[in-house]
C-alpha positions in Angstrom: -219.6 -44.6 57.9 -221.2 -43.9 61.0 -219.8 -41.8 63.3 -220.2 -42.0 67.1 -220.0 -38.8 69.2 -219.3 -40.9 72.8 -216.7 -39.3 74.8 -214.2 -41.9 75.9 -215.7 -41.7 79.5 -219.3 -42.8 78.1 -218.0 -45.3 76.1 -216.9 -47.1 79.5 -220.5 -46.3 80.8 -223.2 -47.5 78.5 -224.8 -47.5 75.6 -226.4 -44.5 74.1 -228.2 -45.1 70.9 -229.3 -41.5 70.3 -225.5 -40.1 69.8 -224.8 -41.1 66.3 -224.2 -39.6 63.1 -224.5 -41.4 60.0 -222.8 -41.7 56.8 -222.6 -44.0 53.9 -219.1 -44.6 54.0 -219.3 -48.4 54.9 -215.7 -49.9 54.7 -216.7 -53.0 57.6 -218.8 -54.7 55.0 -216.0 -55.7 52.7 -214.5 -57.4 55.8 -214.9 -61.5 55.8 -217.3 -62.5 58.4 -214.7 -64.9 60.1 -212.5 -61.7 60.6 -215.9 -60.0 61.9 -216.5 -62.7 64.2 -212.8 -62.7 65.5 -213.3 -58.5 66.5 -216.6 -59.1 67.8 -215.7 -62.0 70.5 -213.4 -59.8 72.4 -215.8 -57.2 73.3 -219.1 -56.8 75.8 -221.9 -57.0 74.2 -222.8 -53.4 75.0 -220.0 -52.2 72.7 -221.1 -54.8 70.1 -224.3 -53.1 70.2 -223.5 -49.5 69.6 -220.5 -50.7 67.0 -223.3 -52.1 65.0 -224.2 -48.9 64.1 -221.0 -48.7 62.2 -222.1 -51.1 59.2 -225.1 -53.0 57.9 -223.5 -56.1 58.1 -221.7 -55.7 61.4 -225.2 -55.4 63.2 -226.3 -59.5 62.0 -222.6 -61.0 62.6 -222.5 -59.6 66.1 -225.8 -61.9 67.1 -223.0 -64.9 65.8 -220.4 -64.3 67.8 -220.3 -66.9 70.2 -219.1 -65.5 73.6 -221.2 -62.4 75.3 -220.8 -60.2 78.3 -223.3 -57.9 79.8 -223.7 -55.9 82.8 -226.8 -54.1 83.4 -225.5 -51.5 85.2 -223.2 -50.2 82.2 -226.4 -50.4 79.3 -227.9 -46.4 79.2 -230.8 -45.8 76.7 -231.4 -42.9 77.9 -229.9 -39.4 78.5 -232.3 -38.2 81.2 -231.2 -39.5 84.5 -235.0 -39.3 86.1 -236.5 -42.2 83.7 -235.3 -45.6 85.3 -234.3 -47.3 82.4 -233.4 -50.4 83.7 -236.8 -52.5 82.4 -236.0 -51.2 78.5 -232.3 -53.0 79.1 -233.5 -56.2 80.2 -236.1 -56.5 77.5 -233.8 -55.3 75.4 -231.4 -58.0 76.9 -234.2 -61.0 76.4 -234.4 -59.7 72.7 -230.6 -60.3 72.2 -230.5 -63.5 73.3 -233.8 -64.8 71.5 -232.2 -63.6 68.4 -229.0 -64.5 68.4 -227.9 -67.1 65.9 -226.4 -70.6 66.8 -225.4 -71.6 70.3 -223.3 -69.9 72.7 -220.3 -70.6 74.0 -220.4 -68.4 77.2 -222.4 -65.8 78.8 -221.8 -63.9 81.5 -224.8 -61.9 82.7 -224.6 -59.0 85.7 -227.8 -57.9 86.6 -229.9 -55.9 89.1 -231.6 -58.0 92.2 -235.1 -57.2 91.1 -234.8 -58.9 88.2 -234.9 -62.4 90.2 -238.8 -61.5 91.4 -239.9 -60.6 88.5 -239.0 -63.6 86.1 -236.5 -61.8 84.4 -233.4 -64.0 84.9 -235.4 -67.3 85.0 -236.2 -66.3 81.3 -232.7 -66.1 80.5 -231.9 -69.1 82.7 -234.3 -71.1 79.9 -233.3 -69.8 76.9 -230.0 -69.7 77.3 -229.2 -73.3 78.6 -232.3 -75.5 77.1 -232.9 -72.8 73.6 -229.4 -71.5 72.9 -227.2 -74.3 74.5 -224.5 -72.4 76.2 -221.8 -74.3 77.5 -220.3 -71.5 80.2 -222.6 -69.4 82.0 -221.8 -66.8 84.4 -224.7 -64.9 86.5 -224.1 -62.2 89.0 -226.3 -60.8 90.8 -225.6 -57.1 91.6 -225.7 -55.9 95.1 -223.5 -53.0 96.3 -223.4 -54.9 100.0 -224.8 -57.9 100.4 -226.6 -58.7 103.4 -228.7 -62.0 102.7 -231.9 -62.4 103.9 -234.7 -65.2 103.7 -236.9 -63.1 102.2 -235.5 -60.2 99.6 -235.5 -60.3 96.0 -232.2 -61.5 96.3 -233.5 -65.4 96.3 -233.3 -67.5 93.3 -236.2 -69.4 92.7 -236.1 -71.4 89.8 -237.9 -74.3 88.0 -236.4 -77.9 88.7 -233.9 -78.9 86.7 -233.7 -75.6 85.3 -229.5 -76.1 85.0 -229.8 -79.8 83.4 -228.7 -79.7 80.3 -225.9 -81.7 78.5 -224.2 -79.1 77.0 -223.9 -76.5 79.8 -220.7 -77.6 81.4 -219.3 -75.0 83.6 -221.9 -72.5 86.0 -220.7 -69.6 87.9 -223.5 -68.4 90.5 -222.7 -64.9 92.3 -224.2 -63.4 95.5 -227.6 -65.1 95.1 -230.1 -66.6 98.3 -230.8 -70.5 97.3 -234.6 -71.2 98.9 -234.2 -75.0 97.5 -231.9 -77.1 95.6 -234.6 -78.1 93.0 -232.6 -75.8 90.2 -230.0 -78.6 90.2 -231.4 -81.3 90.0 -229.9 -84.2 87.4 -227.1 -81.6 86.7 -224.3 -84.7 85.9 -223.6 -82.8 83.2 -221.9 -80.0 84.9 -217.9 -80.2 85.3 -217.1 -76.6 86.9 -219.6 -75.3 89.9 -218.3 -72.1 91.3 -220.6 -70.8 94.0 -219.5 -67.4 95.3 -221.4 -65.3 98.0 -224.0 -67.8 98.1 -226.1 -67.8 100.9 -228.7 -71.1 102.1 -229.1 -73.7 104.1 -226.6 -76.5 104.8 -229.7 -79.3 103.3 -229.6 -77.5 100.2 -225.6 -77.0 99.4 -225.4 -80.5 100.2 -228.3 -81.7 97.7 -226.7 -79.2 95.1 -223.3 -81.0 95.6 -224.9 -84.1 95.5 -226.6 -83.7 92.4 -223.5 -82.6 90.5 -221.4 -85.6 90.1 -219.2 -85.3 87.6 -217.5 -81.7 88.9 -213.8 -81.5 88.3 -213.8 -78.2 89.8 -216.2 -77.1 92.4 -215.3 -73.4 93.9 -217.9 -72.8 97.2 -217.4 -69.3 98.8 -220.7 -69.7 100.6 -222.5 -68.9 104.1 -225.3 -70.4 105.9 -228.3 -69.1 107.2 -227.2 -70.5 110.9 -224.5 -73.1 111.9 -225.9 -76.5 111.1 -224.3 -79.8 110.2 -221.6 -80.2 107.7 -221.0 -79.5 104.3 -220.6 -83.3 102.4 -218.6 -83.1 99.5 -218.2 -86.4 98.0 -217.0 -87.1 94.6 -214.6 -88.8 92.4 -213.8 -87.0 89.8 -213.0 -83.7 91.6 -209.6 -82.2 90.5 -209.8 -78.9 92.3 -211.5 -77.7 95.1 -211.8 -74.1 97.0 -213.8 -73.6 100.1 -214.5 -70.5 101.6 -217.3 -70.5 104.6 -219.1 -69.1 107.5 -221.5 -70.3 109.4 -220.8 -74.1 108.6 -220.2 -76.5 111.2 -217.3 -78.7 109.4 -216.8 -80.6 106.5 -216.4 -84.2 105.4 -214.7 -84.5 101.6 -214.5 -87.9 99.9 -212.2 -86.7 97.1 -209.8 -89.5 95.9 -208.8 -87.9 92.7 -208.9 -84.2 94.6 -205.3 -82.4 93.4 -205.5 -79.2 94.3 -207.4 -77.8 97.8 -207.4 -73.8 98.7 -208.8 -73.0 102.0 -209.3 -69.0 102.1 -211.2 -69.1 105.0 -213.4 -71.3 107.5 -215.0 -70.5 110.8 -214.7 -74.6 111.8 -211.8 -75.8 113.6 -209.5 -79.1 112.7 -210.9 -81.2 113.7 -214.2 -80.8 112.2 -212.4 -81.0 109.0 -212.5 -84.3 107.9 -210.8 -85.3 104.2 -210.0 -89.2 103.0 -207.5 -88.1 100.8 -203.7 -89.4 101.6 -202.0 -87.6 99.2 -202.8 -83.9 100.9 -202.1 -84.9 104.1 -199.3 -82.4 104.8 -197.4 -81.1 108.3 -198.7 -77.5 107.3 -202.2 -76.3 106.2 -204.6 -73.7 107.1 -204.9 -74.3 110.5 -201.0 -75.0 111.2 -199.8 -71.7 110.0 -202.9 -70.1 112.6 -205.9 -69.6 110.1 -204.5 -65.9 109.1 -204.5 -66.3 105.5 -205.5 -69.1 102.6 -203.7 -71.9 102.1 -203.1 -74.6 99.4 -202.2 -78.0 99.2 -201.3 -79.6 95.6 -199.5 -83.0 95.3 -198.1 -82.3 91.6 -198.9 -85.5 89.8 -197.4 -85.7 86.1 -200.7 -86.7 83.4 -199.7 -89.0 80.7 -198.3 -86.9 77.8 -201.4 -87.0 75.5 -203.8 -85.3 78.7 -203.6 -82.0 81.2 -203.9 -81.8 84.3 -207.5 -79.6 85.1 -206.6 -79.1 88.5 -203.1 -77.7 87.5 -204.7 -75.4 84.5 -207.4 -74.5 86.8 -204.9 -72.7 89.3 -202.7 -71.1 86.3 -205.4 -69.9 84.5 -206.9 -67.6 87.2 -204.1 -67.5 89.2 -205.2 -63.6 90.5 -208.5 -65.5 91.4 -207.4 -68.1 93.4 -203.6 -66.7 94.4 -203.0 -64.7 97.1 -199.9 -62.4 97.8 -200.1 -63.1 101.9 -200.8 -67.1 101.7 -199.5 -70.1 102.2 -198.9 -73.7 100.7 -198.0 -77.2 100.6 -196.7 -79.1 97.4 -195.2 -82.4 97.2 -192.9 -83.6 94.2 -190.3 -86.0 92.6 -187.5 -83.7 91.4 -186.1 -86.5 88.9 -189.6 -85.8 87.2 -189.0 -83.1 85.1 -192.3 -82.6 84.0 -193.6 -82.4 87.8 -191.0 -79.9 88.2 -192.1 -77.9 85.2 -195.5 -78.0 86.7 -194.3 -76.2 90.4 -192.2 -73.7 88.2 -195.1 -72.7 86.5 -197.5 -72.2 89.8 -194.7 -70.5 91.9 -193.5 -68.3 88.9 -197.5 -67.4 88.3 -197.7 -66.1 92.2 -198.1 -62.9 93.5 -194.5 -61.9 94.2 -195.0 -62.9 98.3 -196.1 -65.6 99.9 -196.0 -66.0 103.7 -194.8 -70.0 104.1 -193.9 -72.6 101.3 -194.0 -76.5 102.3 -192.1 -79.0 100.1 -192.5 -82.2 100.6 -189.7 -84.5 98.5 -191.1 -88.0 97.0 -189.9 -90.8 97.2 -189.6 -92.1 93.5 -190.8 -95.7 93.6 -192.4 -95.1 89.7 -191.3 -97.7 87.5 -189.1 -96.7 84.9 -191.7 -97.3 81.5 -194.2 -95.2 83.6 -191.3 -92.2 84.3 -190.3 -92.3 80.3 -194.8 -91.8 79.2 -194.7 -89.1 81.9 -191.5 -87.3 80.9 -190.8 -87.9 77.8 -188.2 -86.2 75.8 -188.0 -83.3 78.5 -185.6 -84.7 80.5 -183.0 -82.8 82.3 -181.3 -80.6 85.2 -183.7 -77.6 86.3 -180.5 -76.3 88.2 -178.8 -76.4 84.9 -181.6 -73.5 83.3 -180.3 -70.4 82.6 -183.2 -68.4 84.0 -183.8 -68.1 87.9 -186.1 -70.8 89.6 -188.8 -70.2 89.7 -188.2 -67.0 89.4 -186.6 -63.5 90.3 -189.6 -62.0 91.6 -190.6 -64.7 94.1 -190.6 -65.0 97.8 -191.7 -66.8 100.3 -190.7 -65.8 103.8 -190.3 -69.0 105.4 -189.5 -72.6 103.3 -190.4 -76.3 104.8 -188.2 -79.2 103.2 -190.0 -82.0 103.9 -188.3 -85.7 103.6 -184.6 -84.3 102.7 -182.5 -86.9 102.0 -179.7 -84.2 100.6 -179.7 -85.8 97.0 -178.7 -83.9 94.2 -181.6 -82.7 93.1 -182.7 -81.7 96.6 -179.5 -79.9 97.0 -179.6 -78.1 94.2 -183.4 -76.6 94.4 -182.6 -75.6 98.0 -179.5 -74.2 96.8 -181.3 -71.8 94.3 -183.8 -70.4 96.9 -180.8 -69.4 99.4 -178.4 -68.3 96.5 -181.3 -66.3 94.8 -182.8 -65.1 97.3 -186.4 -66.5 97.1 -186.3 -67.5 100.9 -186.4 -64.7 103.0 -186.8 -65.7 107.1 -186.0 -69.3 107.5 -185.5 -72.5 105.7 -186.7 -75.5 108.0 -185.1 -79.2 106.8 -187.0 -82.5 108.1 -184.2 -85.2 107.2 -186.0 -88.4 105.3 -186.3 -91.7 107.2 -183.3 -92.9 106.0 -180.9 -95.6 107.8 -177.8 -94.0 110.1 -175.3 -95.0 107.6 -176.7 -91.6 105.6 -177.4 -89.5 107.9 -174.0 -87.5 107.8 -174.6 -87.1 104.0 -177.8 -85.1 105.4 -175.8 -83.1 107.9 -172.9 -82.4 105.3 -175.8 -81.3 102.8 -177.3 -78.9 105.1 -173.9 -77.2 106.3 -173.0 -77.0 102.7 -176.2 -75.0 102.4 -175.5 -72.9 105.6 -171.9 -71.8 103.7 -173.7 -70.4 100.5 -173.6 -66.6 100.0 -176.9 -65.4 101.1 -178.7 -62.7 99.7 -180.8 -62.3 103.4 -177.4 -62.3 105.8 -180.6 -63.3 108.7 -181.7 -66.0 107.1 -181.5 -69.1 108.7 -181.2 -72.9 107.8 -181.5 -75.5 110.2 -183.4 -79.4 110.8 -185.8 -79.8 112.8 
């Protein structure tokens, strides 16, 4: 066999083709090529490339494997640091992809800013989505500090229609100028859009977004050029939905199906922040709690049994992506759902140990019965009656809002588990329901119940407002 003389520190850096001994011992070539392929998908394709120096038949399965990862900066062909190296790797990088077998499944491709000018990554733009077929694609442009500019070789200028293809379902598109929206032109077939450190003008993130109308998940961390108009984001089968943005002079989101909205950060105020969705509208938000850190609003809505919910995967899934320890958020829920319950366990117990203000807004369950039995299923029961700590021992959240308390036992008992262990820290705030008089002691009794519990914060306090 082969035998590489990397240290462990050059194995993290690059690829150096020169540094390996050889030997006939070639034990990877009994292995089945499913079991190959298996090995091969969990590593960058620069370690794929110098493993395949390992076995005869390990060099062909790699080009199979259906999910590659390469950053430019990390691919060395050279020992001498005085020969720029950097046009080798990206032929070198075109050869890989023209001779890879099959389709792909997903790329992600960091590369240098030059490479835009000279018609480097529109090459791999074309053969990946309209040659190879990828269905996730992930390109990152490579800037230690990006300052954009409407002239560097930082600006993507691409074909039209260059990302319309009805396989490629998810883009990622990282620290890039956009001259023109051409690019996306007839691009129904994309589901995901993330645009991150994107810099153009407002015309063209609007046509982009309009071109796109089948997203589920758009993610915009974007700036503008100068402050101009809004940003128009109008579609109906939008799940989840991020904004981050300078330099943008409001928005105006037509989102009926939107479930999940994160605002990191936006230099508009309120009221150029306009959104036709009913079922987000809560007391607290971004610019309630003073526009010092992100926050989310999610109305937890349970999917029929044989479906997911995207926007609720989305926010587990990368939760260090789109999480934030000093952050706030809004959810609303039926606590007699237990699925819907399952689903806030699963966010809260997923975040990063702190968060700075938690809304909980109770709803009113109106569902008829045959549509609460599809929804729940088999699963239902008490969550108070779980062994394990809701959501969970970690947890806090500094100051609690419970929204619509009309101190039922399942209200009761959640509140009761975030006093008793200890996952409210400053100040729990109760807004009774809008119930009739005749119940409004109940309330009262509920809440001075709550006041009598041992506390684990001895200032925490717990009134109505």
């Amino acid at each position: 066999m082969e035998k590489s003389l990397l240290s462990s520190d050059a194995r993290g850096k690059g690829v150096l083709v020169d540094e390996v001994v050889k030997t006939d011992d070639d034990r990877i070539s009994i292995l089945p090529t499913d079991l190959l392929l298996k090995i091969l998908s969990s590593l960058t394709i620069e370690e794929a490339v110098r493993t395949s120096a390992l076995s005869k038949r390990w060099m062909n399965v790699w080009k199979e494997t259906a999910d590659l990862c390469v950053d430019m900066r990390y691919i060395t062909l050279s020992k001498n640091i005085f020969i720029d190296v950097s046009p080798y790797a990206a032929r070198w990088m075109t050869k890989v992809i023209n001779d890879h077998n099959g389709r792909f499944e997903r790329v992600t491709i960091n590369h240098y800013p030059y490479q835009c000018e000279d018609g480097t990554v529109e090459a791999w733009i074309h053969s990946l989505i309209h040659v190879k077929h990828v269905k996730h694609l992930n390109l990152v442009n490579y800037i230690i500090r990006f300052i954009a500019k409407t002239k560097t070789n930082y600006t993507l200028d691409l074909p039209p229609q260059s990302f319309s293809h009805p396989n490629l379902e998810s883009f990622y598109l990282g620290r890039y100028n956009l001259k023109d929206p051409h690019a996306f032109r007839s691009c129904s077939n994309l589901k995901s859009l993330k645009l991150v450190g994107v810099f153009a003008e407002i015309e063209v993130f609007n046509a982009v977004l309009l071109s796109c109308p089948s997203l589920q998940v758009l993610v915009v961390k974007i700036n503008c050029y100068e402050q101009s108009g809004p940003l128009i984001i109008g579609n109906r089968n939008l799940k989840f939905l991020y904004l981050s943005g300078y330099q943008i002079d409001g928005f105006e989101v037509v989102a009926p199906s939107l479930e999940i909205l994160t605002v990191q950060s936006l230099s508009c105020e309120m009221d150029k922040f306009v959104m036709t969705n009913p079922r987000l509208q809560f007391s607290r938000n971004y610019w309630a709690t003073g526009q010092l850190y992100s926050h989310t609003s999610y109305c937890i809505s349970c999917p029929p049994q044989d479906k997911s919910s995207i926007g609720h995967e989305v926010m587990i899934s990368a939760s260090s992506e789109y999480m934030q320890r000093s952050a706030s958020m809004s959810v609303s829920l039926d606590l007699t759902n237990a699925k819907e319950v399952d689903m806030l366990n699963e966010v809260l117990s997923v975040w990063p140990v702190e968060m700075e203000e938690l809304e909980i807004v109770f709803k009113n369950n109106n569902a008829p019965m045959e549509e609460l039995e599809s929804c729940i299923g088999s699963t239902k029961r008490n969550f108070w009656e779980e062994t394990k700590p809701f959501p969970s021992r970690y947890f806090r959240a500094y100051t609690v809002w419970l929204i619509n308390f009309s101190g039922s036992k399942e209200e009761f008992a959640l509140a009761s588990c975030l006093i008793a262990q200890g996952t409210v820290v400053k100040k729990m705030l109760i807004r009774p329901s809008s119930i009739p008089l005749s119940n409004k002691f109940e309330i009262e009794e509920a809440v001075t119940r709550l006041n009598e519990l041992p506390k684990c914060y001895t200032k925490l306090s717990i009134t109505t407002f």
